[in-house]
C-alpha positions in Angstrom: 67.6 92.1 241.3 71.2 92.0 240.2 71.8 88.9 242.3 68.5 87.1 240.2 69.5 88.5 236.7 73.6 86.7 237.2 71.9 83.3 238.2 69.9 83.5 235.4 72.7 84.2 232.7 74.4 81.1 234.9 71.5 78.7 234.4 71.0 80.1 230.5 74.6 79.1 230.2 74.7 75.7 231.7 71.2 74.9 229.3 72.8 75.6 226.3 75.9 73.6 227.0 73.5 70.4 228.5 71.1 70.7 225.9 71.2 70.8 221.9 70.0 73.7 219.7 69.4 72.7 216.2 71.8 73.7 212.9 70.1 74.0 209.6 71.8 73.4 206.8 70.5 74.5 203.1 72.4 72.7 200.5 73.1 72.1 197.0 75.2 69.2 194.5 73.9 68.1 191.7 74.6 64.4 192.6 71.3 65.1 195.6 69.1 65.7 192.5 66.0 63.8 193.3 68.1 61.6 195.7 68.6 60.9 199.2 71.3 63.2 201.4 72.6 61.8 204.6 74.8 63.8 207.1 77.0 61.2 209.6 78.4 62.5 212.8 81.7 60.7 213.2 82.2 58.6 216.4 85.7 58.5 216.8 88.2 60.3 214.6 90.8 57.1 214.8 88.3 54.3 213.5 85.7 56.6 211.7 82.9 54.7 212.8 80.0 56.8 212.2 76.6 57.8 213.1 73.5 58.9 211.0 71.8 62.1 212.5 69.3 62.7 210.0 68.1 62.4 206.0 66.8 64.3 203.9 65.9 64.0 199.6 67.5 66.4 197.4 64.1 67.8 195.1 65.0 68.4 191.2 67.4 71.0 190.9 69.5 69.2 193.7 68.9 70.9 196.8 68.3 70.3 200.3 67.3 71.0 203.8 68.7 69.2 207.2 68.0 70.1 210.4 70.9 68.3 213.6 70.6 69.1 216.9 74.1 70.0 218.0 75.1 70.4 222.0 78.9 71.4 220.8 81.2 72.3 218.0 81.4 68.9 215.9 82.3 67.8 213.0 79.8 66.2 210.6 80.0 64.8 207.1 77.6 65.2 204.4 76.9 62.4 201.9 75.4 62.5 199.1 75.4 59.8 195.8 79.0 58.9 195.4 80.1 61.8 196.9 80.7 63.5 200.4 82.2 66.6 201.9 82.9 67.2 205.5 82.4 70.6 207.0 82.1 71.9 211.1 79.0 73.2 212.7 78.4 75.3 215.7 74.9 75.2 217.7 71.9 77.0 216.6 73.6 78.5 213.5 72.4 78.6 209.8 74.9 77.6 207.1 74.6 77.6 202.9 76.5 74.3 201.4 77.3 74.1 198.0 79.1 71.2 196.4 81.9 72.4 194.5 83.9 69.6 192.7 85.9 66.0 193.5 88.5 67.3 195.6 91.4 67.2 192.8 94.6 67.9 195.8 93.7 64.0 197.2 94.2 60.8 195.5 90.7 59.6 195.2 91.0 55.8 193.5 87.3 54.7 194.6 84.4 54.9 193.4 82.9 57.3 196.5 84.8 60.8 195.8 85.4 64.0 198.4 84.3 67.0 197.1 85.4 70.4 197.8 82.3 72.5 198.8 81.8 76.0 200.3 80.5 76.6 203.7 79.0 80.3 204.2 77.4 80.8 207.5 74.6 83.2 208.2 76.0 84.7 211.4 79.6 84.6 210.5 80.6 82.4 212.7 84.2 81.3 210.8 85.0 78.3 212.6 85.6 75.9 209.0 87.5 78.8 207.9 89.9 79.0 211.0 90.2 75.2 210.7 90.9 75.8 207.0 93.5 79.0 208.1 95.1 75.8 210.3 95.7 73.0 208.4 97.1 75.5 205.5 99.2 77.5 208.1 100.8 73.8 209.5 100.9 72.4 205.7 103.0 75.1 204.7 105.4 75.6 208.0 105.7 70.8 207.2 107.0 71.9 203.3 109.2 74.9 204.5 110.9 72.4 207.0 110.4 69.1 204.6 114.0 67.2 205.1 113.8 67.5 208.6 110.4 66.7 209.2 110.9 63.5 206.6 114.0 62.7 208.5 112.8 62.8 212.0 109.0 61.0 210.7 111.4 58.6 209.7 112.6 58.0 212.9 109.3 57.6 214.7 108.3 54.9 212.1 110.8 51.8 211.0 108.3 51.3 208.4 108.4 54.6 206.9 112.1 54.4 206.5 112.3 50.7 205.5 109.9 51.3 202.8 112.2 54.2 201.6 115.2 51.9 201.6 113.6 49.1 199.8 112.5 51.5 196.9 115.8 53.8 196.5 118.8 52.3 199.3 120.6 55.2 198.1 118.6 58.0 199.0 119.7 60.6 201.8 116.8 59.7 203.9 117.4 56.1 203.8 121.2 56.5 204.8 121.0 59.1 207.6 117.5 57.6 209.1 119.7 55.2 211.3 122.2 58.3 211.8 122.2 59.3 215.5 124.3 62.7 214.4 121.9 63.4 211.6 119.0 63.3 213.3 120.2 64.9 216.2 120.7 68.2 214.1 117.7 67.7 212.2 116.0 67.5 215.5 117.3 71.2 216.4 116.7 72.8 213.7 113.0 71.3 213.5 112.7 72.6 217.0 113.7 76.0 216.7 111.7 76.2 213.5 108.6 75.0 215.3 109.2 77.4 218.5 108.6 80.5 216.5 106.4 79.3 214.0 104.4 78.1 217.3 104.9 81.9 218.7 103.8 83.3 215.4 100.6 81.7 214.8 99.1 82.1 218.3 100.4 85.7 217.9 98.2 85.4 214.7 95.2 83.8 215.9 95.7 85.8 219.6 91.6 87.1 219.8 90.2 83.8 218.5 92.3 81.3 220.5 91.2 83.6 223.6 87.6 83.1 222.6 87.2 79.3 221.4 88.1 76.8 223.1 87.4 74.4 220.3 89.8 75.7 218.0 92.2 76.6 220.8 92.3 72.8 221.5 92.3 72.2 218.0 95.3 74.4 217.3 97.3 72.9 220.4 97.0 69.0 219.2 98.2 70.0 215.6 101.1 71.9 217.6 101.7 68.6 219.8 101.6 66.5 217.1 105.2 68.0 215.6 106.3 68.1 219.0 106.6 64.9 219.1 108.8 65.1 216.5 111.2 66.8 218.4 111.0 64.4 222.1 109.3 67.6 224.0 108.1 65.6 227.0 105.4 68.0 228.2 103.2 67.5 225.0 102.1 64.1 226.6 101.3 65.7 230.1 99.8 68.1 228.1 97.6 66.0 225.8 96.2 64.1 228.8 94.1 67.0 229.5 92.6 67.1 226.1 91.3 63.9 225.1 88.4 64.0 222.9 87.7 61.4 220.3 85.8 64.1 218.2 88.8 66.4 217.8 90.8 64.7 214.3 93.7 66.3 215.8 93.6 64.8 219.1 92.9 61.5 217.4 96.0 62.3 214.9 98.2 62.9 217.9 97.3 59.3 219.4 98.1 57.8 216.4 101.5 59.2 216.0 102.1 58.7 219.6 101.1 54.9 219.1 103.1 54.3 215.9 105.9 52.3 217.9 104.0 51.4 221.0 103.8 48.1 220.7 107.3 47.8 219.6 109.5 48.7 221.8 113.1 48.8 222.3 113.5 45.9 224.8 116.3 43.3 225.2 116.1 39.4 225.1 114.5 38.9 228.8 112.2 42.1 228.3 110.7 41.1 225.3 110.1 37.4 226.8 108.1 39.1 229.7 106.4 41.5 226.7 105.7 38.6 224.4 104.6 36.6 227.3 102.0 39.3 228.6 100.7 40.1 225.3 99.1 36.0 225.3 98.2 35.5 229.3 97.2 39.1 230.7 93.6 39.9 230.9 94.1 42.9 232.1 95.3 46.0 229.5 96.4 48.1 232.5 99.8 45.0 233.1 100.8 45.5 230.1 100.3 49.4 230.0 102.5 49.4 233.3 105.3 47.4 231.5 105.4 49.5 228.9 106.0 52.6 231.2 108.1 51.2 233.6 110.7 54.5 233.1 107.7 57.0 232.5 104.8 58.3 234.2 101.9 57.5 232.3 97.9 58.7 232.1 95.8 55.1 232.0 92.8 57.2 230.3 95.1 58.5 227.6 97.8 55.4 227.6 94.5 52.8 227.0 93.4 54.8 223.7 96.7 55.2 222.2 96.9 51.3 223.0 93.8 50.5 221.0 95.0 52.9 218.3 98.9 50.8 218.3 96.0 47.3 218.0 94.6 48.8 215.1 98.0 49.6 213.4 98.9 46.4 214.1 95.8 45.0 212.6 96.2 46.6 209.4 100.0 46.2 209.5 98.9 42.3 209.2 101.9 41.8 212.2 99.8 40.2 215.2 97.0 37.8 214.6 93.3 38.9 214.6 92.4 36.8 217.2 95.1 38.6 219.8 93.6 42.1 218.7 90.2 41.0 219.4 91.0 39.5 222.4 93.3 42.4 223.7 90.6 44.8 222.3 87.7 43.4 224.7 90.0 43.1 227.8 90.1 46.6 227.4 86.2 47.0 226.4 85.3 45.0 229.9 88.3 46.7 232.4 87.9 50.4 231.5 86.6 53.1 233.6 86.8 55.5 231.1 83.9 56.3 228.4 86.5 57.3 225.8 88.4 53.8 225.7 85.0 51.6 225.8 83.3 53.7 222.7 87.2 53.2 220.7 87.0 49.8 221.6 83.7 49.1 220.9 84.3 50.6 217.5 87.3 48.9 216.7 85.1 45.8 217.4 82.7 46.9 214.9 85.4 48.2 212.7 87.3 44.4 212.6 84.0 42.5 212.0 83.0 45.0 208.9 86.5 44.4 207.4 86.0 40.7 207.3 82.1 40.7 206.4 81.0 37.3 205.4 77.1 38.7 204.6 75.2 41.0 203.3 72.4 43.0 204.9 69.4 43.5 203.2 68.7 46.4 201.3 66.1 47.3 199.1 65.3 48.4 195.3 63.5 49.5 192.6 62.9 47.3 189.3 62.5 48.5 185.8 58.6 48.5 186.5 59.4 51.2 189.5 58.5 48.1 192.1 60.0 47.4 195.1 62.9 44.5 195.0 63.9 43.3 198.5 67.0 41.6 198.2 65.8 39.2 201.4 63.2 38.0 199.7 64.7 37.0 196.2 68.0 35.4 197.9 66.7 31.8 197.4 69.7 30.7 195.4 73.0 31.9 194.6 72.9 35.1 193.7 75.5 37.5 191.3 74.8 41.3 191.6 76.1 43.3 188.8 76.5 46.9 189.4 77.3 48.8 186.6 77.0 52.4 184.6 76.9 53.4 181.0 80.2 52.5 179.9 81.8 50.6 177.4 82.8 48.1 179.8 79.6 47.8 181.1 78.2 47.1 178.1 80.2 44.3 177.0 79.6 42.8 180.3 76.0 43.0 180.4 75.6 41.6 177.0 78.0 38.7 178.2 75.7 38.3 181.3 72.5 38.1 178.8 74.1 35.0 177.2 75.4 33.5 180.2 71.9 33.6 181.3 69.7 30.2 179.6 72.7 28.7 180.4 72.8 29.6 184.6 69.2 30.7 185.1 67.9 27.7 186.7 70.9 27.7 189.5 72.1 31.9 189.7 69.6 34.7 189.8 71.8 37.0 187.8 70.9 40.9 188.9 72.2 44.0 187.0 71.9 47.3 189.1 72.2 50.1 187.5 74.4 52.7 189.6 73.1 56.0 187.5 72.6 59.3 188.6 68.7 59.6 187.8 65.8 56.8 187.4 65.2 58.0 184.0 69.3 57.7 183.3 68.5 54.3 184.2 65.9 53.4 182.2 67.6 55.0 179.4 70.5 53.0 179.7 68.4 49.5 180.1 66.2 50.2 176.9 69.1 50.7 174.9 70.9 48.0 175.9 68.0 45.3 175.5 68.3 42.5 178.3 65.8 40.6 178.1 67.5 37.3 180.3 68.3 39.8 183.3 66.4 41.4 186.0 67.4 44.9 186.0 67.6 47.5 189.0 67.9 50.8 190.2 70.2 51.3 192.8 71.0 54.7 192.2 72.4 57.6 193.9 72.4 56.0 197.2 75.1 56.4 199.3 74.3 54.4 202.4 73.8 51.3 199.6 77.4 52.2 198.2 78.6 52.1 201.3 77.1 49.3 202.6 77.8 46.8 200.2 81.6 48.0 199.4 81.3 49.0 196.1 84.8 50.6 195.3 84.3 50.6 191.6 81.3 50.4 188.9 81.6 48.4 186.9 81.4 46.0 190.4 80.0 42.6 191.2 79.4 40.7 194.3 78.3 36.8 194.7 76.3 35.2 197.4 74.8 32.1 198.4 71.0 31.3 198.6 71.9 32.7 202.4 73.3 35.9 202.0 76.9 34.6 202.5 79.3 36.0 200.2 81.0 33.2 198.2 84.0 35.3 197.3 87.1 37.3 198.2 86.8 39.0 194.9 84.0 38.2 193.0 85.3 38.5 189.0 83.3 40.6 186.4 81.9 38.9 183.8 84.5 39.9 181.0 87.0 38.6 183.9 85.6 34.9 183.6 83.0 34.6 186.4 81.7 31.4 184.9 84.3 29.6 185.9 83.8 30.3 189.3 80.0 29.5 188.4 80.9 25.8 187.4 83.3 25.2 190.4 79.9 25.7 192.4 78.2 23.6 190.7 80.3 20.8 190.4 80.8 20.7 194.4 77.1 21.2 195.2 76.9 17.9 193.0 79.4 16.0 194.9 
């Protein structure tokens, strides 16, 4: 009997680690009033590339019900209007959300906003308050041991210190960051620091770290990452062991790690063979192997903190598109590991979305509360407006109600009206009086925000009669878009 009743706490065990149990999560913002709520699991921490798990409609007060089934602590990310928060979530638990506020300790710039929200769950499992205890824990031990940390960053990045010296030449960091002495001793003194604060908050966090592996693993990659900092060689042995592309601080780690990877130190024959590899190997793994000739390496872990140095170089604007794509798939078609082909396949899809050339079809809801489907109306150049009740708006809607008789014959000209509510849209319409405009809802949508780019309201974008859009920057109306309008018509008459 005892032999039947351990098998069956074995096979219990191995079912709820192969199978998902479902999280509810009851929520509340006042952006999800009577609007649509989405929660994303994130792909990969490095590109971001994300995944819809389910949707829900916030009723009139503004709150909500989802259901996920989750196999594993993950992180998800909850969006809602113009806003989203990010919190974790353990299987078959129950967890209370509540939009707080735009997160005020970030720079926010765009028109989609973090918000600080609170995260109580109904079993007290703390596991987004241990992340929280974390991040504060290795925020403060980075500000108690600032100069040395800036100094030895520095160090790891020629960009960070180039951009120092190009804004102040005379500042310390700047003159000691090429400083082989300096950063020797700041390289001590960060170690020792981050020895005991390391023995001090796993002393802290002793019964949890014993009992989750998740943030056991989580607390050891924030470790490794300021060990790399200091050249400890065992945090990449170490890290080899760890990889998981759903952990941020895994994915942080790689990215540090690939900061210089692509640049190294090599003399004039070396960087020939390098340079040379870089435009006639198809295979990732020759040039991994040339740039670990003195090292042992992992390939598993070597090929992701390669695509992660490809994406740096990307947005760095230093290698050409065309060799990061082509670099990218060589590892997409050679790798044996499923970790490399899903950050390669989503760097793929992250490159094509930066350089999107159309838009997908989306649809709307007119001032008569009927359906609009972009698709179907695209029979001509077409300029979206997107605006709110501002000041700004307004002048530029009743600039776009004059421009119409003029254009109306070769631009459908579309205002969409980015409000909070249907009925703070038609508010806004009726008191402005266009009659020379179609006029839409597009709401509190945040997969429409997101899928069309908008990083501002007011916003616009221009397409041809084929979804193609026409324009880097599309201008706003009070920013001269009519002369754009008659450079396309005087070509189309050529």
């Amino acid at each position: 009997m005892r032999t039947i009743c351990i098998l069956a706490a074995i096979i219990s065990t191995l079912f709820t680690s192969l199978f998902a149990q479902d999280v509810v999560i009851n929520g509340y913002a006042s952006l999800a009033k009577n609007s649509k709520v989405y929660a994303f699991e994130v792909i990969d921490e490095i590109t971001n590339q994300r995944s819809l798990l389910t949707q829900t409609i916030g009723n009139d007060e503004g709150n909500f019900s989802l259901k996920i089934p989750v196999k594993k602590t993950k992180s998800i990310i909850i969006c809602t209007g113009n806003g989203r928060t990010r919190m974790w979530v353990d299987p078959a638990q129950k967890y209370t959300l509540t939009f707080l506020q735009p997160d005020t300790t970030i720079t926010q710039n765009g028109f989609v906003q973090f918000w600080e929200s609170r995260i109580e769950c109904e079993s007290n499992v703390a596991t987004n308050a241990l992340i929280g205890v974390i991040n504060i824990q290795i925020a403060n031990f980075i500000s108690n041991n600032a100069y040395d940390y800036l100094l030895l960053k520095s160090n790891t990045n020629k960009a960070f210190v180039q951009r120092i010296r190009n804004k102040n030449p005379q500042s310390d960091l700047a003159k000691f960051g090429e400083s082989k002495d300096s950063s020797i001793k700041a390289r001590s003194n960060f170690y020792e620091s981050l020895s005991n604060f390391e023995t001090t908050i796993k002393s802290d966090l002793k019964l949890v770290l014993e009992q989750n592996s998740f943030i056991e693993n989580y607390l050891f990659c924030k470790l490794s990452q300021l060990k790399l900092l200091t050249s400890v060689t065992d945090s990449y042995e170490d890290m080899s062991t760890r990889i998981d592309l759903s952990n941020p601080a895994f994915c942080e780690w790689v990215e540090i790690f690939a900061s210089n990877y692509l640049q190294p130190n090599l003399n004039r024959t070396e960087k020939q063979t390098f340079d040379s590899l870089l435009q006639v190997s198809m295979h990732p793994e020759e040039i991994i192997n040339f740039l670990n000739q003195e090292n042992k390496y992992n390939l598993q872990l070597d090929e992701l903190v390669f695509l992660a140095a490809l994406r740096e170089k990307y947005y760095a604007n230093e290698w050409s598109s065309a060799l990061i794509s082509r670099l990218n798939q060589n590892v997409i078609r050679d790798s044996k590991f499923e970790s490399s082909k899903i950050l390669g396949k989503n760097l793929a899809q992250e490159l094509s979305e930066k350089s999107q050339t159309e838009i997908s079809d989306f649809t709307l809801i007119d001032d008569q509360g009927e359906k609009w489907v972009f698709g179907e109306q695209c029979n001509r150049n077409m300029y979206l407006y997107f605006f709110r009740s501002s000041k700004s708006s307004q002048r530029d809607l009743a600039l776009l109600n004059q421009l119409s008789s003029k254009y109306k014959n070769d631009f459908h000209i579309i205002a969409i009206g980015m409000q909070n509510s249907y009925e703070e849209y038609e508010k806004a319409i009726k008191a402005l009086k266009l009659p020379n405009i179609i006029t839409l809802y597009g709401g509190n949508d945040y997969r429409l925000i997101e899928g069309l780019g908008i990083q501002s309201v007011p916003y616009a974008i221009q397409t041809n009669s084929k979804k193609k859009i026409s324009f880097n920057y599309t201008p706003l109306p009070s920013e001269g878009i009519q002369v754009k309008w008659d450079e396309i018509l005087r070509k189309s008459k050529k």
